[in-house]
Structures are given as C-alpha cells and as structure tokens.
Phi, psi and omega in degrees: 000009184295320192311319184300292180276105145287198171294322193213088189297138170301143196276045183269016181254286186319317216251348167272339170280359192257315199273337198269335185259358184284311179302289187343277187267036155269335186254037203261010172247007177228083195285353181279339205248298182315333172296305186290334172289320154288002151284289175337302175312295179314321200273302148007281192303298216287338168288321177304330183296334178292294116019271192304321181301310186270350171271145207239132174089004170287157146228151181299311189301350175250351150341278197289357195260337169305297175311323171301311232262339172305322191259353154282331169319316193284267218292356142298338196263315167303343191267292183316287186327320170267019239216143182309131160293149159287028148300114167240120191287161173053058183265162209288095196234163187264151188296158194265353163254161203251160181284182166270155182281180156269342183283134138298145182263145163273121176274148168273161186317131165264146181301000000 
C-alpha cells in the first residue's frame, strides 16, 4: 500500500488552490460568483498545507502560496461585496423640475 504516497507527491491541492484564486480575483467585479471561489480555494491551500506537514518530502509552496492568494481573493471580493453603494442617504440633489411661478409667461416680441 506504499504506491498511494508516493516520494515526491504532486502538488495538485495547491496549484488548484492557486488557480481557484486567480479566477476569484478575475471575477472580483461579481462577488457572488469570487466568494465561494476564494473560499474553496482556501480549503484547497489548507489541505495541501495539511498534506505537506503530514507527508514527509511534500512542499510547502504552492500550499502556502494557493492560501495567500485565496485569502487575499476573499478580502477583495468582501471589500467589493460591502462597500457603500452611490446611494447616499437624504441626499442635497436639486429638483428635476423647475416650480411654477406665479407670473404668466409672456412670449417675447416676434419680428
């Protein structure tokens, strides 16, 4: 049963975790679809890191380089996803019309 770990396991949990964060902040203008994806992406890095720790002769780096890049995805995507709309409340906008006078209007002299 030695054949399931090999000596030098691929680094496919990381480098999927790496790539889950990259779409994440390409879609960083749809924060419905980047969230769940830099969440994934996170639990990805954390396995590989798991993985790299309990398996002797693993690496760390695209672990850990999935996870960074997840978790800056996640906080680009949360900071978009919250961020104040151009809605302001009570805001001083001038009316789109104008009122009526009390005067009649006068057309001016024609030529």
């Amino acid at each position: 049963m030695r054949v399931l770990f090999s000596r030098y396991p691929e680094p496919a949990l990381g480098m999927a975790s790496f790539v889950l964060a990259v779409i994440a902040l390409l879609l960083v203008f749809l924060p419905i679809l980047g969230i769940p994806l830099s969440v994934c992406g996170m639990v990805l890095g954390i396995g590989a890191l798991a993985t790299a720790l309990f398996i002797r002769g693993s690496n760390l780096r695209w672990g850990l380089a999935g996870l960074a890049a997840s978790s800056f995805a996640l906080a680009v995507n949360l900071a978009v996803a919250y961020a104040p709309g151009p809605e302001v409340p009570n805001p001083e906008r001038p009316a789109m019309w104008q009122p009526a006078t009390d005067k009649a209007y006068v057309a001016p002299p024609s030529r």
